[in-house]
N, C-alpha and C positions, 0 to 999 in steps of 0.2 A: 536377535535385537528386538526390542519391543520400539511400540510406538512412542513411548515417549523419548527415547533415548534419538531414534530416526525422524519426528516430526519435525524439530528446529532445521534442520539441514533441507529436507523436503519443500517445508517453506518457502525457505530461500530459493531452493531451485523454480520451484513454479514463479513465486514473486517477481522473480528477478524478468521471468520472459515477456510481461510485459512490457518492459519498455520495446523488446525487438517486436511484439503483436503492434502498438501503438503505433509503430511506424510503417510497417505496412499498413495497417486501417485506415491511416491516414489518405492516402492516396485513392481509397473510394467509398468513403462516407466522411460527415461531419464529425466531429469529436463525441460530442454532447449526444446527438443523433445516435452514434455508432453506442454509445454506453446505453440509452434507453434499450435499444436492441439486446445491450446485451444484458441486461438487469432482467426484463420480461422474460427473454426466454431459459432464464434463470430460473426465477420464479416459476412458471411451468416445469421445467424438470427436476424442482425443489418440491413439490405439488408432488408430481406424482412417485420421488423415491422415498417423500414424508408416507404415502398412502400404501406402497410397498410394502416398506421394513415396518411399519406400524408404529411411526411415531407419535408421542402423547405432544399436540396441543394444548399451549396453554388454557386455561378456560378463565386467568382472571383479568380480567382488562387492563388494570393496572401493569400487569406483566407484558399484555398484548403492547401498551402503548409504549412500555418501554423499550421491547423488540423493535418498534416503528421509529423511534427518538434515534437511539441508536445506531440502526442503518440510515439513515439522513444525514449523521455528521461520519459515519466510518465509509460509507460508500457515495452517497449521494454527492455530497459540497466536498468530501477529498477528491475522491477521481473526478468526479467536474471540472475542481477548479485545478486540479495539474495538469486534466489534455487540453481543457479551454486554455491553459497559459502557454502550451508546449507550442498549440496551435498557432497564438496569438504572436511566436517568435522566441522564445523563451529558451534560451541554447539548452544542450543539454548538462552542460556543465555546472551551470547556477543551477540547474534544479535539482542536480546530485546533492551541492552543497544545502540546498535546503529542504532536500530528504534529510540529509545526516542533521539538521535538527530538530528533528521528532522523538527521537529518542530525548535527547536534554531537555525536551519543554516537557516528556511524562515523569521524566526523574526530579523536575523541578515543581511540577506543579500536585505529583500525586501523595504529598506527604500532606497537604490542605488537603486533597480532594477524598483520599481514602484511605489516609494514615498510613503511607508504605514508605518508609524511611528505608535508604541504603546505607551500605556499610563503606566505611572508606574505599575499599578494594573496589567494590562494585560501583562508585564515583571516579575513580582513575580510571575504570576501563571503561566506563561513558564519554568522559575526555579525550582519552587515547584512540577511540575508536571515530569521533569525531576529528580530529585532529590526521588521523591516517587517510579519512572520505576527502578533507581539504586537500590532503597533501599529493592523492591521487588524479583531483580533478582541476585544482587550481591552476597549472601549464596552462589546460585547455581554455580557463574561462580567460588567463590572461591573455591569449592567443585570439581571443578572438576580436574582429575587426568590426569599430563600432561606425566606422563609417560605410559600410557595406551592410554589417547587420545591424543595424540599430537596436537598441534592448531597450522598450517604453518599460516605465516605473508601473504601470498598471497592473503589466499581468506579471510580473515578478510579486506585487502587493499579495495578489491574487493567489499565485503559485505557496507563499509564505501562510495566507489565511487559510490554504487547504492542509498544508502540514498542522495547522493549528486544530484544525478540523478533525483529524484523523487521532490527534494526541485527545480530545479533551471527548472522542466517540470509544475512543480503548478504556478511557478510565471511566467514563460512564456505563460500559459493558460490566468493566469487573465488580460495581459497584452496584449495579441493579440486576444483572441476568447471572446470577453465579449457581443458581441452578434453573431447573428447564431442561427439554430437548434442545441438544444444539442442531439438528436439522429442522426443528419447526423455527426456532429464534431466529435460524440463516432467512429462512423463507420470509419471515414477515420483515425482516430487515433490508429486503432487494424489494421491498412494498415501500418502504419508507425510504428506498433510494429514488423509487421510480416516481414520489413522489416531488422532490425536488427537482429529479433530470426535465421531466416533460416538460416544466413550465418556462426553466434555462434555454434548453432546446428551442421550444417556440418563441419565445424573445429574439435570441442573438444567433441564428443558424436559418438555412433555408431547409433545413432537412435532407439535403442533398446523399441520395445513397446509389453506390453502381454496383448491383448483385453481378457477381462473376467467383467461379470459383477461389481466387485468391480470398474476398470477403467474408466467401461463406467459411474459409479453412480459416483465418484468424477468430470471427464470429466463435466458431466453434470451440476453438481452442479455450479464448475469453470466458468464455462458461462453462465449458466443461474443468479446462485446466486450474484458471485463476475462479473465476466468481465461486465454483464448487470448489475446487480441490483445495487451494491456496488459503480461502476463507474459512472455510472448516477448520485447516488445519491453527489458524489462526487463533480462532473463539477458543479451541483447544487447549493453546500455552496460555489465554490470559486466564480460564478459568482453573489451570492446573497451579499457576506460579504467578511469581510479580509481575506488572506490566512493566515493569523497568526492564528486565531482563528480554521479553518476548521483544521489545520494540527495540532493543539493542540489536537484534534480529537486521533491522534494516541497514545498519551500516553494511553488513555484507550484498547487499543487494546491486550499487552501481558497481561496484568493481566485478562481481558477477557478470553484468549488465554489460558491461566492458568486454569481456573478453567475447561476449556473444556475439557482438558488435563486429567485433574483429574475424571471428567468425562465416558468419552473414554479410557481413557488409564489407567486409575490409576496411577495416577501422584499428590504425596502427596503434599496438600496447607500447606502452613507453615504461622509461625505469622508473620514474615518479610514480605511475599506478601501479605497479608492481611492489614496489618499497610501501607506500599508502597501504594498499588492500593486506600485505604480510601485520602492519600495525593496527589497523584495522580489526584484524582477526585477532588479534592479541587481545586487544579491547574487549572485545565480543567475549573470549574465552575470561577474562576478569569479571566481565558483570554479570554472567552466568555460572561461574565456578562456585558451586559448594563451599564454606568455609568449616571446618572443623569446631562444636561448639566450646 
């Protein structure tokens, strides 16, 4: 099996564990806080496996600053503004639902932005696969009780401008880094996350962190698993292939996300996510399927 046949699924798998990392980190650091942390010590061990394998350095600025732009809307204002929402009350049900629209805002907006037109087939299973994420998680968000949990319109606003964030940082990637090292791009990219997080942090957080081993093993995970592994793999498909197809990627991620839950947490599957995630992946397999020319 080559990599490119095993990288979409691998994604998935690391992608998905964040939300189970998010919820332990929760319990002993800030949101916002706990991402500087993990962008920095990113960067450091992006530093020195760039110095290792010997990777080539941009040397033209324009390139450098595009690396920077980039990680600011793909790392910085997305993950920000999803754990500052999650933080802020934000079930997790709504934010499935408005994960599953990031794929439709790249397939809707990247025919203006870089000329990448899909083909019918590859529109029905961006539908389909939206349509399966609703269908999995809607129980829940009807389920939940708004007189106990109240859901302010902020950080939902919030949660929606980071999915915006992350659609308009993928189609800026394939549009200005399509070539480069993809390990010096990653590295200057968690520069240009960290330049966002710190100042959010210091605004709306007290910085609040309780080092114990639980911290340091989600910490670790964060960067080694997701910031390195997941993100590589990432830059990967959008420089191999459409962004429409790589971001259709994320419809599998809550219903993943789910079962981890259930997992971990004892968090009961129900037949609605089950039936969802089966159409889901239907989806997924249409907007990624090869057509015959």
């Amino acid at each position: 099996m080559t990599l490119a046949r095993l990288a979409p699924a691998i994604f998935v798998l690391l992608w998905s564990t964040g939300w189970v990392v998010a919820k332990y980190a929760a319990f002993f650091a800030d949101p916002l806080t706990f991402l500087v942390l993990r962008y920095a010590f990113a960067i450091l061990l992006f530093i020195g496996f760039c110095v290792a394998t010997g990777a080539r350095w941009p040397r033209s600025w324009p390139v450098i600053g595009h690396a920077i732009v980039s990680g600011m809307f793909l790392h910085g204002l997305y993950l920000g503004a999803v754990w500052w929402a999650i933080g802020q009350g934000v079930p997790a049900a709504i934010s499935g639902i408005i994960a599953g629209l990031q794929p439709l805002m790249t397939a809707a907006v990247a025919p203006l932005l870089i000329g990448e037109n899909l083909t019918r087939q590859q529109q029905i299973g961006l539908v389909l696969g939206f349509f399966g994420i609703a269908l999995a998680v809607l129980p829940k968000m009807v389920a939940i009780d708004t007189a106990t949990t109240p859901i302010q319109i902020l950080p939902v606003v919030i949660n929606v401008l980071g999915m915006a964030a992350v659609t308009y940082g993928t189609l800026y990637q394939k549009r200005h880094l399509q070539n480069g090292d993809i390990r010096a791009i990653a590295t200057l990219q968690y520069a240009g996350a960290l330049i966002v997080t710190i100042p959010l942090a210091l605004a709306l957080e007290d910085l609040h962190v309780t080092w114990n081993l639980q911290l340091v093993a989600a910490l670790a995970w964060s960067v080694l698993g997701l910031s390195m592994g997941a993100i590589a793999l990432l830059l990967y498909l959008i420089r191999r292939g459409q962004v429409s197809r790589a971001a259709s990627l994320i419809y599998l991620v809550p219903p993943l996300a789910a079962v981890q839950a259930a997992l971990f947490f004892g968090e009961a599957l129900t037949l609605p996510m089950v039936v969802g995630t089966v159409i889901a992946v239907a989806g997924v397999y249409l907007t990624n399927r090869k057509q015959r020319a």
